[in-house]
C-alpha positions as CSV (number, residue, x, y, z in Angstrom):
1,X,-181.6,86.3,-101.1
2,X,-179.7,89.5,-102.5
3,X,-181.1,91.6,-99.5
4,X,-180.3,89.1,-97.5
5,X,-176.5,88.9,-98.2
6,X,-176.8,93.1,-98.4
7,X,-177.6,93.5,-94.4
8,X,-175.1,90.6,-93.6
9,X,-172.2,92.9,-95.4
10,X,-173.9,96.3,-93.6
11,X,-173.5,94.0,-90.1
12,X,-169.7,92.9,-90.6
13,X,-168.5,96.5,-92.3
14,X,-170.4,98.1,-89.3
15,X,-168.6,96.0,-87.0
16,X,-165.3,96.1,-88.5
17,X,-165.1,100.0,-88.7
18,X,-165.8,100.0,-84.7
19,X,-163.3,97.7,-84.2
20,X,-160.5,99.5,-86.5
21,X,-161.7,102.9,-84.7
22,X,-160.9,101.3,-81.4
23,X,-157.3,99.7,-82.2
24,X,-156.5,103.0,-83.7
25,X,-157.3,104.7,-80.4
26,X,-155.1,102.8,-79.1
27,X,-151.8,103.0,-81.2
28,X,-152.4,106.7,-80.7
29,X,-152.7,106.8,-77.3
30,X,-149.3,104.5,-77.3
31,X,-147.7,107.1,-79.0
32,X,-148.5,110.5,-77.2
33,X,-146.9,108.5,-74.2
34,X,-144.2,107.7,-76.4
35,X,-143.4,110.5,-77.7
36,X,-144.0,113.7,-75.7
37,X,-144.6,117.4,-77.6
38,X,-141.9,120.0,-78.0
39,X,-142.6,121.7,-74.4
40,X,-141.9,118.0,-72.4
41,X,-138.6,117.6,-74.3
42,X,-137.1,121.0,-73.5
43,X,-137.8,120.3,-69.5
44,X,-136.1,116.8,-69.8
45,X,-133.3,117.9,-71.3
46,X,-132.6,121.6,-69.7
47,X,-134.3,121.5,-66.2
48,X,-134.9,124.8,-64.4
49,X,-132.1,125.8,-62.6
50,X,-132.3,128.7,-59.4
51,X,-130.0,131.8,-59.6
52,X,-126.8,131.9,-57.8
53,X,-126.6,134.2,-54.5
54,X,-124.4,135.6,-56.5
55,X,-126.8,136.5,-59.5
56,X,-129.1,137.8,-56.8
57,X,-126.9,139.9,-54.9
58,X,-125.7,142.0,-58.3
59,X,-129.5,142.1,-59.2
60,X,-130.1,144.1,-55.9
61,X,-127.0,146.3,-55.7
62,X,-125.7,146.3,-59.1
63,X,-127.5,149.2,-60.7
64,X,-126.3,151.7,-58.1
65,X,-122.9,151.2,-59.3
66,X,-121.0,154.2,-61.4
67,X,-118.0,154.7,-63.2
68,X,-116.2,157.7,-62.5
69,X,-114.3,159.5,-65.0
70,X,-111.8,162.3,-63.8
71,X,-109.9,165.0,-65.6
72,X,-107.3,167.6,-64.2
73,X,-104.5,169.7,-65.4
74,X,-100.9,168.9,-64.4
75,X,-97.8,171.0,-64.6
76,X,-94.7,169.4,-64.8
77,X,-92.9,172.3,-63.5
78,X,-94.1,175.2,-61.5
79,X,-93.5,178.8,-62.8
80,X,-92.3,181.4,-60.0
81,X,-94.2,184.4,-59.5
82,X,-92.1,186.5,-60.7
83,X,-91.6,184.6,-64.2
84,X,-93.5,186.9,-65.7
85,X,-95.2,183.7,-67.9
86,X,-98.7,183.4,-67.5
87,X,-99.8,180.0,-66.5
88,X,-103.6,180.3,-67.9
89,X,-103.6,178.0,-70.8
90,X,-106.6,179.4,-72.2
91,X,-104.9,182.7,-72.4
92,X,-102.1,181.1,-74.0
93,X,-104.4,179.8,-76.5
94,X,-105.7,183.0,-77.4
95,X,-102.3,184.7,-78.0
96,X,-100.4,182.3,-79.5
97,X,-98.4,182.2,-76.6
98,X,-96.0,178.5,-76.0
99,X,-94.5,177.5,-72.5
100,X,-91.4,175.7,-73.0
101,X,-92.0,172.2,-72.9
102,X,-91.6,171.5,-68.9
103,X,-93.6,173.9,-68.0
104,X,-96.8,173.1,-70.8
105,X,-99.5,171.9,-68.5
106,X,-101.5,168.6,-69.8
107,X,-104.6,167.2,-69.0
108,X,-104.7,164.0,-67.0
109,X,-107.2,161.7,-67.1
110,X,-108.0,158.8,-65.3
111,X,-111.7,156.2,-63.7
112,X,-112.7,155.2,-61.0
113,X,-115.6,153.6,-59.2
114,X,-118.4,154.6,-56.8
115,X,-122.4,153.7,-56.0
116,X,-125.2,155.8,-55.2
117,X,-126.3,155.4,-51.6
118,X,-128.6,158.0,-51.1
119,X,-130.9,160.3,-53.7
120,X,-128.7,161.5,-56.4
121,X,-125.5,161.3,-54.2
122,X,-122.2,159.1,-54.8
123,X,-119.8,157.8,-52.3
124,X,-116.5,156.8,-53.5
125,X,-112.5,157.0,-52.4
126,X,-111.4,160.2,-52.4
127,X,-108.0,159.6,-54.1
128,X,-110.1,158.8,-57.1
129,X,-111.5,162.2,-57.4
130,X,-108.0,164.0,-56.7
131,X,-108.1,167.2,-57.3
132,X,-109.9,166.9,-60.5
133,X,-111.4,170.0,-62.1
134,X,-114.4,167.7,-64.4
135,X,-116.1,164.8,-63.1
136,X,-118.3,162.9,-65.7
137,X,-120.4,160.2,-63.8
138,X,-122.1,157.0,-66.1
139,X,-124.6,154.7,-64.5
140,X,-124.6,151.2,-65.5
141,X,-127.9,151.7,-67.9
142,X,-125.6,154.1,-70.0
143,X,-126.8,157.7,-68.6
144,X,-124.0,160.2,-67.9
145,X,-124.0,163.3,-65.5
146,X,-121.9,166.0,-64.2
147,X,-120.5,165.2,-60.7
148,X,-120.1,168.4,-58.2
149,X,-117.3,167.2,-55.2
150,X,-119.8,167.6,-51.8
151,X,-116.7,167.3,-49.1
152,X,-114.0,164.6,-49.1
153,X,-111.4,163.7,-46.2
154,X,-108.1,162.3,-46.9
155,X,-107.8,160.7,-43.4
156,X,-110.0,157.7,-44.2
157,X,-109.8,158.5,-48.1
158,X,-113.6,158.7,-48.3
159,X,-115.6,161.5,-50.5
160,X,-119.0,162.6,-51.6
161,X,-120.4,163.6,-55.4
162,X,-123.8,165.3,-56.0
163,X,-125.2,164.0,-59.4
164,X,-126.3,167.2,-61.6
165,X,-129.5,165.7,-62.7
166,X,-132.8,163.9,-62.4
167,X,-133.8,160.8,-60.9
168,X,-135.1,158.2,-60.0
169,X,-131.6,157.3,-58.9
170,X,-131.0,153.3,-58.0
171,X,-130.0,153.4,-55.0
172,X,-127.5,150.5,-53.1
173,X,-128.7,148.4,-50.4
174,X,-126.9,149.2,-47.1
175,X,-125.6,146.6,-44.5
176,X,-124.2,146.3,-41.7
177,X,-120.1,146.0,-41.4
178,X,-120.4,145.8,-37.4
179,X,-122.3,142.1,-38.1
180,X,-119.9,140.8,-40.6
181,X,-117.5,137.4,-39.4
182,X,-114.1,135.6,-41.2
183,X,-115.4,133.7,-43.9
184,X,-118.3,135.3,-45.1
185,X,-118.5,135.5,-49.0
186,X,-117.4,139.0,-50.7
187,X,-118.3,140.0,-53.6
188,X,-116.5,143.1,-54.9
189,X,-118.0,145.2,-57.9
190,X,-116.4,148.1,-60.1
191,X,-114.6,149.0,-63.4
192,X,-110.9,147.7,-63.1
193,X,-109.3,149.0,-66.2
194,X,-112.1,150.2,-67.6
195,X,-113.8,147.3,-67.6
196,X,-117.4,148.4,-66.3
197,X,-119.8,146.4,-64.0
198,X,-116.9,143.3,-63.3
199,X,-117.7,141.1,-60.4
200,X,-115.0,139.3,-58.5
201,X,-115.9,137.0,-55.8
202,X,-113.6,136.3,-52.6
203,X,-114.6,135.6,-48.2
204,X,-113.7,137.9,-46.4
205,X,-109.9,137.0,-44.3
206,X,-109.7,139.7,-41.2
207,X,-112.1,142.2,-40.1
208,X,-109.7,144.9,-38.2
209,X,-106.5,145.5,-40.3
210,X,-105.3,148.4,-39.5
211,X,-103.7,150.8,-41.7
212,X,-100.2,150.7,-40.2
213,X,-99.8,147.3,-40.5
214,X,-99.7,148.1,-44.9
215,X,-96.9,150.6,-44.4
216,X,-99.9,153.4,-44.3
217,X,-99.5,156.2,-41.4
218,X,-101.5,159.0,-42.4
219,X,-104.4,157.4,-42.7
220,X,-107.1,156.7,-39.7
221,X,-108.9,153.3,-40.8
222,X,-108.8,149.5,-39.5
223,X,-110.1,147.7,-43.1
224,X,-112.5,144.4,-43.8
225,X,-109.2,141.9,-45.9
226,X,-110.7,139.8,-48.5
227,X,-108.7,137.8,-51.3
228,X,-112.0,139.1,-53.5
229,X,-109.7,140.3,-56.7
230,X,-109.8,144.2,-56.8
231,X,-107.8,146.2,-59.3
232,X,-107.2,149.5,-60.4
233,X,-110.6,151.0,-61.2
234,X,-112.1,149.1,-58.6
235,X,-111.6,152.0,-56.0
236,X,-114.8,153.3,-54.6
237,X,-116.6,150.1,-55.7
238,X,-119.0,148.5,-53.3
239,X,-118.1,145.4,-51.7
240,X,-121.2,143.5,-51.1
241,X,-122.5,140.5,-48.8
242,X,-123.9,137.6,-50.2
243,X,-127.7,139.1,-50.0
244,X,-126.3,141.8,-51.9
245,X,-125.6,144.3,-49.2
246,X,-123.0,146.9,-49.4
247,X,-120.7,145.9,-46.4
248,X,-117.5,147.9,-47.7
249,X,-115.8,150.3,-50.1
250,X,-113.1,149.1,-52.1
251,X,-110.2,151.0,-51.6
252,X,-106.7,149.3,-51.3
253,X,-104.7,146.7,-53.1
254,X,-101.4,144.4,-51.8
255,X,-98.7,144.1,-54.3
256,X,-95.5,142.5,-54.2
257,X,-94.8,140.0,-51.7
258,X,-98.2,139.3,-50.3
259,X,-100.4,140.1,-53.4
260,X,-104.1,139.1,-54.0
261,X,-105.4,140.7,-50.7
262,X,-107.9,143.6,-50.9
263,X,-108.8,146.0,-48.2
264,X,-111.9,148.0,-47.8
265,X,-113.4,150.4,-45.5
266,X,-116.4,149.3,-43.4
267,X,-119.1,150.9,-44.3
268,X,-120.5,151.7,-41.1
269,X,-118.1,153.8,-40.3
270,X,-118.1,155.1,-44.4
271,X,-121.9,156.1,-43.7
272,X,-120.7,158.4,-41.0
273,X,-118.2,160.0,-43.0
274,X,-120.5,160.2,-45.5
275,X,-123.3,162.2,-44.0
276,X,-120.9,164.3,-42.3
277,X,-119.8,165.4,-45.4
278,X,-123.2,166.0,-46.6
279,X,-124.0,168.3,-43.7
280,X,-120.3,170.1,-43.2
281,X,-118.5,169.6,-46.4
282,X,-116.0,168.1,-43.7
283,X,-115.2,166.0,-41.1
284,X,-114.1,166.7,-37.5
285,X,-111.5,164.3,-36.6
286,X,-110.2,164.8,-32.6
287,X,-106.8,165.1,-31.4
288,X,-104.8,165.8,-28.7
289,X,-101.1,165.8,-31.0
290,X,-99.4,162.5,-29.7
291,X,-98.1,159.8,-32.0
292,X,-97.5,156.1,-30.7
293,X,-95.7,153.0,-31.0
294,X,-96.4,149.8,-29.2
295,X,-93.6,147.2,-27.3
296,X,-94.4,143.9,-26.8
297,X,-93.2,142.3,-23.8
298,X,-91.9,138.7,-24.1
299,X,-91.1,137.8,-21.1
300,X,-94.9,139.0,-19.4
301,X,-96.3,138.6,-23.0
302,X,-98.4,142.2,-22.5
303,X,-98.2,145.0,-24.9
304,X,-97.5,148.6,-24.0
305,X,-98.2,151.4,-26.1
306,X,-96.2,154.4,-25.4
307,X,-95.7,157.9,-27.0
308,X,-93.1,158.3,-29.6
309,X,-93.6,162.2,-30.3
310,X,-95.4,164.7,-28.6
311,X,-96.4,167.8,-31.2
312,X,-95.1,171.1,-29.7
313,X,-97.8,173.5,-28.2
314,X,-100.4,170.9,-28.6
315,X,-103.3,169.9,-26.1
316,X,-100.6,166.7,-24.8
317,X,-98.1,169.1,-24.7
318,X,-99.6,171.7,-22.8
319,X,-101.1,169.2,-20.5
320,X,-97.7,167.9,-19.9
321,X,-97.6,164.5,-21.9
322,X,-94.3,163.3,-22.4
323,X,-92.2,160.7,-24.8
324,X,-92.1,157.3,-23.2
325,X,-95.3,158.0,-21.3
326,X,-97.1,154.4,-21.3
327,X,-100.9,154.8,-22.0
328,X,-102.8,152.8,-19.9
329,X,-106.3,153.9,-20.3
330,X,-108.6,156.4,-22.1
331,X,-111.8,157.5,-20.3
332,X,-111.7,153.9,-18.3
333,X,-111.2,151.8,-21.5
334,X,-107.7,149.6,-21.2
335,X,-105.7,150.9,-24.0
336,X,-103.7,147.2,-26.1
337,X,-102.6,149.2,-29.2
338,X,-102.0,152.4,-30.5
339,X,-105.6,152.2,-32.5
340,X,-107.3,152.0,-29.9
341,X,-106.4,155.5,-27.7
342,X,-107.3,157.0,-31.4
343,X,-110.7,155.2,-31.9
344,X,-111.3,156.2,-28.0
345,X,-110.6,160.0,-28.5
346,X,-112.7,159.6,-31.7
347,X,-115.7,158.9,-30.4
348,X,-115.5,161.1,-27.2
349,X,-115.5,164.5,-29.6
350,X,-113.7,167.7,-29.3
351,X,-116.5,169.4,-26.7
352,X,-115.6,167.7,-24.0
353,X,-112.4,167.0,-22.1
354,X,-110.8,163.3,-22.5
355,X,-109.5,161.2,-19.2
356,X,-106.1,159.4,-20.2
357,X,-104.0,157.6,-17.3
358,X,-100.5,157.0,-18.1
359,X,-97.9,155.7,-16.0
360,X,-94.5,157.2,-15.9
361,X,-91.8,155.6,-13.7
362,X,-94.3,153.2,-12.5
363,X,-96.8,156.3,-11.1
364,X,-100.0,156.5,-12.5
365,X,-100.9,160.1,-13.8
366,X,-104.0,161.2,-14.8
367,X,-105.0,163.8,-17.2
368,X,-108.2,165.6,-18.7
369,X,-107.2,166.6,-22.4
370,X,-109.4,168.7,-24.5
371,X,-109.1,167.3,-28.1
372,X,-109.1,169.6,-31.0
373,X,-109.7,168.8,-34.9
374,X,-106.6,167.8,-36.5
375,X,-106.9,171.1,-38.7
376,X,-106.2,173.7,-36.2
377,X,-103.2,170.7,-34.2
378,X,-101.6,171.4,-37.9
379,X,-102.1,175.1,-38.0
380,X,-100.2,175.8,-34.8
C-alpha cells in the first residue's frame, strides 16, 4: 500500500512540474513582447534621422577651406627722400634710433578666407592679401603654413597663394557657375570675424549684377547676388551649391540701405583667372581705351550705349572713335549695355583685330581695333 501511494505522488509531482514549466514559458514569453531590451527602446524613441544637404555639402567641400592671416607694415606719413631719416625699422632698432610719432610705421594685421582648389594652391580675393609682407595660412584640421602670393589682379579682385608645405591637400569640389538658376540654395563658408569654418545659408537672387550697378567702376565682374549672410572674413570663402560644389567666391557685401545682399564672383570665370595666374603671374585683360554709359529711350523703349570718354593716343583714339559714338555691334554681336562691348573684346584677345560698328549721325561706321592689355593703355 505505501508503494502504492509512493508512484501515485511520483505521477502527480511529475505532472505538475511539466505543467508549471509550461505556464512559465509562457509569462516569459508575455513579457519579452512586453518589454523590449535596451537596443528596441533607443530606436522608438530616437529614430534615425538622414543628414541635411546641407550637412553633406560641408562634408565634401568644407575641409578645403582656410583662414588667411595677413600682416603688413603701414606708415602713417611718408618721409621725403631727402629727409635724411631712414625708414628701415630694423635699422632703427639696432641704433636706438625713434621716428617721431607720425612717421613710426606699425604693423597691420588683419584675416581672411580662401579654399584650396588645386594641389597645394589657394584661391582667394585679392584685397585680402593686400600688399601683405607675411601670409600664415591654417587649414580647418589645425595645420598652418607659409603662403607665397603666385599672381593677383585687382580688376576682378581675384589672387593665387602657393602653400609652402606637404600634402595631401583637400582639395574643393568645382562646379559649374554657367548652370546655376534664381533660386537655387547657397551656402556660403568662411571665417567672419574670426570665427572659423561658419556656414550661412541663403538662394541665390540674380545671376548677372554687374559691378556698376554697386557704385564699383574699376572693377570688370557681373556677380552671382544671394541674401546668404557674408561678413567681413568671409572674403575669399567658397560659396557652394547644395551638392557641395563651389559655384562662387565670396567677395562683396551691401551695407546701408539695401543690406543683407552678398555678391560673389562666378567661379567659372575665377578658374580662368586662376590658372592664368598660375602660368603668367598675370592676367591679360584687352582694351581698346573707351569708357561708356548707356541711355534708355522711353519713348522706343531701346537702350543705347554710347562713349563717354575716349583715352588719348589709345587704339579707339587712333582708329578715330569719338564721344557720343553709339555702339551698335562688336564682331556681329548686338551690343544692349556697356558690359557687354567689354565681355565681347574680352574674349576676342589682344592678337587679333576687333570689328565694332557704331553709328554716328545716323551712318553706320565700321572699325577693326586691335586691343591692347590695359597695362601698356595706362602706360601711354
Amino acid at each position: 500500500m505505501k508503494q502504492i501511494i509512493t508512484q501515485y505522488k511520483k505521477k502527480f509531482l511529475s505532472k505538475f512540474l511539466i505543467s508549471s514549466t509550461i505556464l512559465l514559458g509562457v509569462s516569459l514569453q508575455t513579457q519579452l513582447e512586453s518589454y523590449p531590451n535596451g537596443n528596441q527602446i533607443e530606436k522608438t524613441r530616437y529614430p534615425s534621422q538622414e543628414k541635411s544637404f546641407i550637412t553633406s555639402a560641408i562634408e565634401k567641400s568644407g575641409p578645403s577651406v582656410v583662414t588667411i592671416d595677413t600682416e603688413r607694415i603701414v606708415r602713417s606719413r611718408n618721409l621725403s627722400e631727402d629727409s635724411g631719416i631712414l625708414l628701415d625699422p630694423y635699422f632703427e632698432k639696432l641704433f636706438g634710433l625713434r621716428l617721431p610719432y607720425e612717421y613710426e610705421p606699425r604693423i597691420e594685421q588683419s584675416q581672411g578666407s580662401g579654399f584650396i582648389f588645386d594641389e597645394g594652391l589657394v584661391i582667394t580675393n585679392a584685397h585680402v592679401i593686400n600688399k601683405s609682407e607675411k601670409l600664415i595660412v591654417g587649414l580647418s584640421d589645425g595645420r598652418k603654413y607659409k603662403g607665397i602670393v603666385v599672381g593677383q589682379d585687382w580688376l576682378t579682385d581675384l589672387a593665387v597663394i602657393k602653400l609652402k608645405g606637404q600634402g595631401p591637400w583637400p582639395k574643393a569640389s568645382l562646379g559649374n557657375s554657367d548652370t546655376i538658376r534664381v533660386g537655387d540654395w547657397a551656402i556660403a563658408v568662411g571665417n567672419p570675424f574670426g570665427l572659423e569654418n561658419t556656414v550661412t545659408l541663403g538662394i541665390i537672387s540674380n545671376l548677372n549684377r554687374k559691378v556698376s550697378e554697386l557704385g564699383i567702376y574699376d572693377k570688370r565682374l557681373n556677380l552671382i547676388q544671394t541674401d546668404a549672410a557674408i561678413n567681413p572674413g568671409n572674403s575669399g570663402g567658397p560659396l557652394l551649391n547644395n551638392l557641395g560644389d563651389v559655384i562662387g567666391i565670396n567677395t562683396l557685401i551691401r551695407s546701408g540701405p539695401g543690406a543683407g545682399l552678398s555678391f560673389a564672383i562666378p567661379i567659372n570665370k575665377a578658374k580662368k583667372i586662376a590658372y592664368e595666374l598660375v602660368r603668367n603671374g598675370k592676367v591679360i585683360h584687352p582694351m581698346i581705351g573707351i569708357s561708356l554709359f548707356s541711355e534708355k529711350s522711353l519713348d522706343i523703349n531701346v537702350v543705347t550705349v554710347k562713349v563717354k570718354y575716349v583715352v588719348p593716343n589709345s587704339p579707339a583714339a587712333r582708329s578715330g572713335i569719338k564721344v557720343n559714338d553709339i555702339i551698335f555691334k562688336v564682331n556681329e554681336i548686338k551690343i544692349t549695355s556697356p558690359s557687354d562691348v567689354v565681355e565681347t573684346i574680352d574674349r576676342n584677345g589682344i592678337k587679333k583685330p576687333v570689328k565694332i560698328s557704331i553709328y554716328r549721325k545716323n551712318k553706320l561706321i565700321n572699325f577693326f581695333i586691335k586691343p591692347i592689355d590695359i597695362r601698356n593703355l595706362t602706360s601711354k
